[in-house]
C-alpha positions in Angstrom: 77.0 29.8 29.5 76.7 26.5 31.1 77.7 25.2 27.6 79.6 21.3 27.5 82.1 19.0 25.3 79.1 16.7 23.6 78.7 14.2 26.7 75.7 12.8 28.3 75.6 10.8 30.9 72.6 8.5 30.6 71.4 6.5 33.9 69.6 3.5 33.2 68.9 0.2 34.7 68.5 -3.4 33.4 64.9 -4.3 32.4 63.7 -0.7 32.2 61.3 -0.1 29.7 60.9 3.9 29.9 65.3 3.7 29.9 64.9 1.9 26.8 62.6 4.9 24.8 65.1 7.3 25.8 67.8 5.4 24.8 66.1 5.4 21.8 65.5 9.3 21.7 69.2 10.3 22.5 70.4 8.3 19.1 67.4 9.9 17.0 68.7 13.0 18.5 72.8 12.3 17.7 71.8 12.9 14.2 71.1 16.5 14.6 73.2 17.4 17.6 77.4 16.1 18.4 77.4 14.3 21.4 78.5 11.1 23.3 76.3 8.6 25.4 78.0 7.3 28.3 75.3 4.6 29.5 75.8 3.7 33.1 73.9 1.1 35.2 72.8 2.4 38.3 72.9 -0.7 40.0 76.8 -0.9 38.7 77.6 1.7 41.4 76.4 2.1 44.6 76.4 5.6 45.2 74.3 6.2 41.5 71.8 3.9 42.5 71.9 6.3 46.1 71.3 8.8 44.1 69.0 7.8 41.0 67.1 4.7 42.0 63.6 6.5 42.0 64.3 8.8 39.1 65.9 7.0 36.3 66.2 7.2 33.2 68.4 10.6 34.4 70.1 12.3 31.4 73.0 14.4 32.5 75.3 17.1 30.9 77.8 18.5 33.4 75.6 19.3 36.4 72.5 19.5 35.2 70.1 16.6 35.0 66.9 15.6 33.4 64.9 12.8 35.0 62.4 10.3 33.8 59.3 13.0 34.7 60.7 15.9 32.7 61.6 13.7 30.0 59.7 14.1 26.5 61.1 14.4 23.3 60.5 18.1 23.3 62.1 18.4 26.7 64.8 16.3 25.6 66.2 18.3 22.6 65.5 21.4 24.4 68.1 20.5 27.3 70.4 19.1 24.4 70.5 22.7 22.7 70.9 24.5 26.2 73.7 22.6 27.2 75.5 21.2 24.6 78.1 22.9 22.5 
């Protein structure tokens, strides 16, 4: 249930320190789970940066998000085996 095809949306921003650790965490994590990173720039699209500007770096598969607050390495291959296929 609530299962998806092996994309995350990743929300990040220019200059973004925290976005860049993550970023660094989903590719550790590719190796041990099938999945694409599609990277956006929040500030690329006006209605993501609506949406994300105090919360990024937001990982998304399907319709459920994680945001910079919840995310840990723990946290993060937890939602990855939750929600991934």
């Amino acid at each position: 249930m609530g299962r998806q095809d092996g994309i995350v949306y990743f929300y990040t921003k220019q200059n973004c320190k925290l976005c860049e650790d993550v970023k660094q965490l989903l590719q550790i994590l590719q190796m041990d789970y099938q999945f694409s990173i599609v990277e956006q720039n929040i500030y690329q699209d006006e209605r993501l940066l609506e949406d994300y500007f105090m919360l990024i770096p937001v990982v998304r598969i399907g319709n459920r998000e994680l945001s910079a607050e919840a995310i840990s390495f723990v946290t993060l291959e937890q939602f990855l085996q939750e929600h991934l296929t």
